[in-house]
C-alpha positions in Angstrom: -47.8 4.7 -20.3 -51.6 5.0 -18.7 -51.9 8.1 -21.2 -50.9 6.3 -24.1 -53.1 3.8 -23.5 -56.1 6.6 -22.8 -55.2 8.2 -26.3 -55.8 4.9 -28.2 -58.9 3.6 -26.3 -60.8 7.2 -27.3 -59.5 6.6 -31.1 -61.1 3.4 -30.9 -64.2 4.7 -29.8 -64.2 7.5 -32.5 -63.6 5.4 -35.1 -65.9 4.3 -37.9 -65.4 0.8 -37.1 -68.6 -1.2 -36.4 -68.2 -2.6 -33.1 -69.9 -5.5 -34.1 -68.2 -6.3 -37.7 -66.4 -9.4 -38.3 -62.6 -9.4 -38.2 -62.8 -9.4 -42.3 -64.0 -6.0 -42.5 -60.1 -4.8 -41.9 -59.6 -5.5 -45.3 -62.1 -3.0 -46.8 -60.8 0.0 -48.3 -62.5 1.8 -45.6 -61.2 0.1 -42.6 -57.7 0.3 -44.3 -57.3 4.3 -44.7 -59.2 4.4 -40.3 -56.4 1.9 -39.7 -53.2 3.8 -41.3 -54.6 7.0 -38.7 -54.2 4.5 -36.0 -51.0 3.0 -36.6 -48.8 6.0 -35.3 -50.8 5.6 -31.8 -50.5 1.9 -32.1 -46.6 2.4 -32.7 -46.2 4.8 -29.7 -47.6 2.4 -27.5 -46.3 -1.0 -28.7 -42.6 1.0 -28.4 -43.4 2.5 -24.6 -44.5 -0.9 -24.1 -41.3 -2.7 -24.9 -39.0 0.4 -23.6 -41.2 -0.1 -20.0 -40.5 -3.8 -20.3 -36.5 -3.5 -20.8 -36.5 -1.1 -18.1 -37.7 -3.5 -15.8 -35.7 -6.5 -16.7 -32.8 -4.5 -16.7 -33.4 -3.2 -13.2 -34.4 -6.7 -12.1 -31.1 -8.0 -13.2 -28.6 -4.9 -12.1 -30.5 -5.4 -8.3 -30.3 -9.2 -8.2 -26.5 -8.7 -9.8 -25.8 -5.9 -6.7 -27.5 -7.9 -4.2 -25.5 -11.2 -4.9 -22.1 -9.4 -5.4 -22.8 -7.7 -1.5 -23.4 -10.5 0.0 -20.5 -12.8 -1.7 -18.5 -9.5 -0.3 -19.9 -9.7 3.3 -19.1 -14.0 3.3 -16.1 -13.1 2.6 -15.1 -10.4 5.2 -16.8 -12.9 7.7 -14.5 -15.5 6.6 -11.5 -13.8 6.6 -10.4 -10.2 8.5 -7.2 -9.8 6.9 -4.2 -7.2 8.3 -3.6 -4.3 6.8 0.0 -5.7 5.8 -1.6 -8.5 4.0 -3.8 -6.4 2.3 -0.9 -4.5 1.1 1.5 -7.4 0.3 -2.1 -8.9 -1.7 -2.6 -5.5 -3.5 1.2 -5.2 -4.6 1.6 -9.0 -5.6 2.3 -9.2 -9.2 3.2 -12.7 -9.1 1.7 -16.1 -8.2 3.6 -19.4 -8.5 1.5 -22.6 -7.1 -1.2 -20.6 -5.7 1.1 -19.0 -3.8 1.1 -15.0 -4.0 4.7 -13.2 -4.3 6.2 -9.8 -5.0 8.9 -9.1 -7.0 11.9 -6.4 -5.9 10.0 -3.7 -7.9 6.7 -4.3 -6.1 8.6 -4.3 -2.5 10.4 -1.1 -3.3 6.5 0.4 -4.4 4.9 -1.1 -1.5 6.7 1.6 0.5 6.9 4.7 -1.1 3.8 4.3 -3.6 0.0 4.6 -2.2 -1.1 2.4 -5.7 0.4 -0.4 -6.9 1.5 0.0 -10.8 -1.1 -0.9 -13.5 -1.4 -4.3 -15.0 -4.0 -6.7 -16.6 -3.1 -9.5 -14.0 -0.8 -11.4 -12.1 1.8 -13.2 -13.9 1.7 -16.8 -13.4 5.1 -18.3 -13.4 6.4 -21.7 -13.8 9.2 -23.9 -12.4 11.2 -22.7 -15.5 10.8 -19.2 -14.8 12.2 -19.4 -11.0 15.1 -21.7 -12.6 16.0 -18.7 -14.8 15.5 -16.2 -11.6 18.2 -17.5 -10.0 20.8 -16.7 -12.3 19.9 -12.6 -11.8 20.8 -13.0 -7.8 23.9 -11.3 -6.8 25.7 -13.4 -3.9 25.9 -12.0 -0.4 29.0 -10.1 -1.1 27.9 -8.3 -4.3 25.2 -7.0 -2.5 24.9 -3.3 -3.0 22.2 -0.2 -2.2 21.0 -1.0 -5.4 20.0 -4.4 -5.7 16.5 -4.3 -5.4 16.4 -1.9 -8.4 18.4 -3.5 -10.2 16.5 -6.7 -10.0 13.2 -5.1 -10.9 10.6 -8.2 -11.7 14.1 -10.5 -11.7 13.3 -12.0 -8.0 10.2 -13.2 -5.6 10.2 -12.3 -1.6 7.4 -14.0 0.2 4.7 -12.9 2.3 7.0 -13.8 5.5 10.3 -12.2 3.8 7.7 -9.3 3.1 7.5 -8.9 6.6 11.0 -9.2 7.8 11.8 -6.5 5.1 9.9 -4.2 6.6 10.7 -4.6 10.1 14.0 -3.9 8.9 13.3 -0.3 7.6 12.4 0.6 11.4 15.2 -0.8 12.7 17.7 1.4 14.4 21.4 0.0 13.8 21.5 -0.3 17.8 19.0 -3.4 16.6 20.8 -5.1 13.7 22.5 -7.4 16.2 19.8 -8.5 18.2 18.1 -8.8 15.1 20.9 -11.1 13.9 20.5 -12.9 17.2 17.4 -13.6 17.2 18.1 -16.1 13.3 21.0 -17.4 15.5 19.2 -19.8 16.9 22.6 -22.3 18.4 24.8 -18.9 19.2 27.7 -19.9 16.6 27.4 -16.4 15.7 26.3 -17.9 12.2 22.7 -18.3 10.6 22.1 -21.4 8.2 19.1 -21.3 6.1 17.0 -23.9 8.7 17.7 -21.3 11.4 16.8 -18.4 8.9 13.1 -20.7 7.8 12.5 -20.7 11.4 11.5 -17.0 11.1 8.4 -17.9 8.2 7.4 -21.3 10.4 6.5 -19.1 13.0 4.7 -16.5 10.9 2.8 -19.4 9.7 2.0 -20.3 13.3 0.7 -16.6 13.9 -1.6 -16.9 10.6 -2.9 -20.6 11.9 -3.7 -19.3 15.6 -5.3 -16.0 14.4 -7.6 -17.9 12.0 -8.4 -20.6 14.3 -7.3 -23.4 12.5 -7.2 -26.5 14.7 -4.1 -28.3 15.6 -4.3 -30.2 12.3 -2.1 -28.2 10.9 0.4 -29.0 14.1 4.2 -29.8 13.0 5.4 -33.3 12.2 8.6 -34.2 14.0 11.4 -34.5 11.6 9.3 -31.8 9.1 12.2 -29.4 7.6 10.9 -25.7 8.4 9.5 -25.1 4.6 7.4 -28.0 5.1 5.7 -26.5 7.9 3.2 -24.0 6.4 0.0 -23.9 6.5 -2.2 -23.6 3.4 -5.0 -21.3 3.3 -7.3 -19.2 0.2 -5.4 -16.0 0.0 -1.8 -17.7 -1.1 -0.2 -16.2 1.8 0.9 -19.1 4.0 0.8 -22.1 2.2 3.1 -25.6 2.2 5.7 -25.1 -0.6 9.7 -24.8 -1.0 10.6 -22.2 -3.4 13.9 -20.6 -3.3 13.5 -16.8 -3.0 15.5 -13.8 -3.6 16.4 -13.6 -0.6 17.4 -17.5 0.2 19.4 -17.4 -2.8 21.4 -13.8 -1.8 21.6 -15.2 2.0 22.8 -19.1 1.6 23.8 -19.4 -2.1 21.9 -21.6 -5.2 22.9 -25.1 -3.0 21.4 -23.4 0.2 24.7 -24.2 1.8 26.3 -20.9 2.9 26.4 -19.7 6.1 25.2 -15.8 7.0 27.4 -13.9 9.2 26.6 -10.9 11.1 28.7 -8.4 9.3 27.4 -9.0 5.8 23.7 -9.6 7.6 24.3 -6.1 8.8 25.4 -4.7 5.3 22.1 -6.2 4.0 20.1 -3.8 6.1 22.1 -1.0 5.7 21.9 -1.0 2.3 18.1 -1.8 2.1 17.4 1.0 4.2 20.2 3.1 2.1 18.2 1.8 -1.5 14.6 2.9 0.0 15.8 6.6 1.5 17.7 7.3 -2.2 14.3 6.4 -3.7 12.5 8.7 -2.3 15.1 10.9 -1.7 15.6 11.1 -6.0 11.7 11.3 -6.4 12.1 14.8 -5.3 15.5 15.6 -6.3 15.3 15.4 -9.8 18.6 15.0 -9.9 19.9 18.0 -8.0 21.9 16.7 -5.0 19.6 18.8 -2.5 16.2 18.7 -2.0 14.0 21.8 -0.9 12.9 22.2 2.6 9.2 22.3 1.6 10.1 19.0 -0.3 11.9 17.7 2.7 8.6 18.4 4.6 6.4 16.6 2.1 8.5 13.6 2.9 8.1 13.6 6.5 4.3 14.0 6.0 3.5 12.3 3.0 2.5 8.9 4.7 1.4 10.9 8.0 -2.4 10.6 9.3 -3.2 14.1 8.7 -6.5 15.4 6.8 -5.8 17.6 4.0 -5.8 20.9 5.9 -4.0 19.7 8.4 -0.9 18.9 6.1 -1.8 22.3 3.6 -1.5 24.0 7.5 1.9 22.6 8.1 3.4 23.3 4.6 1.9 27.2 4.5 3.6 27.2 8.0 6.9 26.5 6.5 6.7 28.4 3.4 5.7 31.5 5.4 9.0 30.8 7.5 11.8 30.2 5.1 12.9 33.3 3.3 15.9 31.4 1.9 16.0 28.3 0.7 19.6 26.2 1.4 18.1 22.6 0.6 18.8 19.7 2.4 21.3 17.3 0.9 20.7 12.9 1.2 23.0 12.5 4.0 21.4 15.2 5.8 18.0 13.5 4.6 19.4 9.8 5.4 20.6 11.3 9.0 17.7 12.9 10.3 15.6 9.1 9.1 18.2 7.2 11.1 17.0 9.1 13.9 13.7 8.6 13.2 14.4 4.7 13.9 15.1 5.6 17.3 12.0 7.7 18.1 11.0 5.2 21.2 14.7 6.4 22.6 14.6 10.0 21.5 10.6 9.9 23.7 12.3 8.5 26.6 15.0 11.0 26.3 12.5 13.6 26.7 10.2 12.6 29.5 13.4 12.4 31.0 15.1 15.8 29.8 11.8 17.6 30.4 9.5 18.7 33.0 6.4 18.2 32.9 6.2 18.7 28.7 8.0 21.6 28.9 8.5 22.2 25.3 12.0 22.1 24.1 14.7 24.3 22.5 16.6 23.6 18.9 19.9 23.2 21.3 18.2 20.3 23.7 16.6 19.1 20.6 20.0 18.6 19.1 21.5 17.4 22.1 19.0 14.0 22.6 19.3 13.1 19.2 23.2 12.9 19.9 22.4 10.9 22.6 20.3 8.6 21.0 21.9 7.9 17.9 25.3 9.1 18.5 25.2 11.6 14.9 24.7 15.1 15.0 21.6 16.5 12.9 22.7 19.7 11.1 21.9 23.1 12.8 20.0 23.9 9.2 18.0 20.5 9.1 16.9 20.8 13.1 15.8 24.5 12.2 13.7 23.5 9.5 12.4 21.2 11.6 11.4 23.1 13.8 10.1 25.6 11.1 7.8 22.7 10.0 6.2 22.1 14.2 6.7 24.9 16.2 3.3 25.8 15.8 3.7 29.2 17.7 7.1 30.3 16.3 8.2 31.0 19.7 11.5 28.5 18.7 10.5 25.6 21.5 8.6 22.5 19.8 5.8 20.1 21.8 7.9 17.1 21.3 4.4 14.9 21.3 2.9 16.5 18.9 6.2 16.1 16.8 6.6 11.8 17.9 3.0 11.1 16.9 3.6 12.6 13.3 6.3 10.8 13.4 5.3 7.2 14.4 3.1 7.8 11.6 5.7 8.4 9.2 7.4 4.8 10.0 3.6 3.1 9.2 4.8 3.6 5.3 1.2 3.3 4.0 -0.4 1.0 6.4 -2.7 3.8 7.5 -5.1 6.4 5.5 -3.9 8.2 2.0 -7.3 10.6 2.7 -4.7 13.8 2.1 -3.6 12.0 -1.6 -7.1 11.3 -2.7 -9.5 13.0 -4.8 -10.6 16.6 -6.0 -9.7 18.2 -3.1 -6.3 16.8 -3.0 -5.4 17.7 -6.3 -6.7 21.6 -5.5 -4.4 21.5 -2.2 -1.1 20.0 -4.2 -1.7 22.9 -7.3 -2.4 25.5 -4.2 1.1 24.5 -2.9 2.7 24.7 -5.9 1.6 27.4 -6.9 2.6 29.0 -3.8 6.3 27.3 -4.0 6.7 29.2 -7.7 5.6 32.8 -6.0 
């Protein structure tokens, strides 16, 4: 810019132009012809000029823009610290109906086995004639199957409560379905209403009013039916409405007057953990009825807290170990993930069954899983396990090493994808591969 301006302040000074003649003088012939050799100078700088200018405004507005968009941001965190299960159930929340935030089936069944939820423009906004025609795709209680949830796709709404409840039930070990069950049963007539079942979201609503501070205005009023107990709030998760969900529907009937006993409550859970296990399960299949052990081992890893050489360490461990591959086939897969709900059992098993960490043989490995679950692992699926930990190949496994993975496994993407993201990860997953085919 400064020498642009240099460059036309020495033409000025060269030029034939009397510095003391009258403005009219541009329009002598002479003037004219001194005026056309100034006019390219004159352009450069009139065009640095106005690109300086833009420059400026534009930066003036993207910093003003960056600044104002950080600190809406920052309000906001202040405002609100929400869970890392509410972030997920907001993230994978395709639905809204009253300002209130729902999934459907489909984005339950993502929420725990997909790192991303699927892409779309926005959140569908439905209205009170789109629940009515919901209702008709909800199977009754008895025709509930390991599909269901598939089946229904984007044909249902669970709620940010229900949300919860679902996955507590993935964890649960089938020692637990009845105290589960129990715990709805609030009079002990070994059968759940749909008031007893509502109590379960009035007190989730409780927990999001005490963790937010919100004052006792938002207290109960005596004679208040559960679903008219919630408390409202900006992120859709807790407020005062009474939908009928999926799930009310498949538990109590369209009236809301069936009762819920304990064996088909327990069938529910079976089959919910059944429908998720076969989805993964399938995702590596490819419809083969087995699965490889390295696949098996991406499995158990893939929602694990492990950097990216850590999990390419554990994978080249058990490549380098298995000369022949058998597979592992669903029940074997379904089995061993049974057991993995009774991990707190299976620990105390071995503080007990060990000495001072004494690291532990296949055989005792086998054995407390018996005694925790009551089902044998196969011999091949406890090898490959051990394949997959025993980081010495000595054949005895540091069971804490193993139970830490493994609590990490039951988080089901409440914790860091680091080992999925980026450059890096998609080098590591073609190194693997490429490994696998050799």
């Amino acid at each position: 810019m400064a020498a642009v301006s240099t460059t036309l302040i020495r033409a000025l000074r060269h030029s034939a132009l009397p510095r003391s003649a009258p403005v009219r003088c541009l329009a002598t012939s002479t003037v004219r012809k001194q005026w056309r050799g100034l006019r390219p100078v004159v352009a450069v700088l009139v065009g640095a000029g106005a690109s300086f200018f833009a420059v400026k405004m534009y930066q003036k507005q993207a910093t003003v823009h960056a600044l104002k968009q950080r600190r809406k941001d920052e309000e906001l965190a202040k405002a609100v610290k929400l869970t890392s299960r509410e972030r997920r159930f907001i993230k994978f929340s395709s639905v809204e109906f009253d300002s209130q935030l729902y999934m459907t089936p489909q984005d339950f069944l993502d929420s725990v086995v997909e790192s991303e939820p699927r892409p779309r423009l926005k959140r569908k906004v439905l209205t009170s004639k789109d629940l009515d025609s919901l209702k008709s795709h909800t199977p009754p209680l008895k025709k509930g199957s390991s599909n269901m949830f598939r089946n229904l796709r984007d044909k249902g709404i669970i709620s940010y409560t229900e949300y919860l409840f679902l996955l507590s039930i993935l964890t649960k070990p089938q020692s637990g379905f009845q105290i589960a069950f129990n715990m709805f049963d609030t009079d002990g007539n070994q059968r759940v209403d749909k008031n007893e079942f509502l109590v379960l979201e009035s007190i989730f609503s409780h927990t999001w009013r005490d963790k937010r501070g919100i004052g006792a205005d938002g207290e109960e009023a005596e004679g208040e039916a559960p679903h008219e107990q919630f408390v409202d709030d900006d992120q859709g998760l807790q407020r005062r409405h009474a939908v009928d969900t999926t799930l009310l529907l498949h538990f109590f009937g369209r009236k809301g007057l069936d009762d819920l006993q304990y064996e088909g409550f327990k069938k529910f859970m079976e089959n919910l953990q059944t429908e998720v296990l076969e989805l993964e399960f399938h995702e590596f299949s490819k419809g083969l009825d087995t699965i490889s052990e390295v696949d098996f081992a991406r499995i158990l890893l893939r929602f694990t807290y492990l950097s990216a050489d850590q999990y390419d360490m554990y994978l080249d461990r058990l490549l380098d170990r298995i000369k022949h591959e058998q597979g592992i086939s669903f029940n074997e897969f379904r089995v061993f993930c049974q057991f993995l709900n009774n991990l707190e059992d299976f620990s105390i098993a071995m503080r007990m069954y060990t000495l001072a960490d004494h690291p532990i043989s296949q055989d005792e490995f086998h054995r407390a899983v018996k005694l925790c679950t009551g089902t044998n692992l196969s011999r091949h699926l406890v090898h490959t396990v051990f394949q997959i930990f025993d980081e010495d190949g000595d054949g005895q496994l540091s069971y804490r090493e193993f139970i830490a993975i493994m609590k990490d496994r039951l988080h089901r993407g409440f914790k860091s994808y680091t080992k999925n993201e980026g450059w890096d990860a998609f080098k590591s997953c073609v190194k693997q591969e490429m490994k696998y085919v050799m």
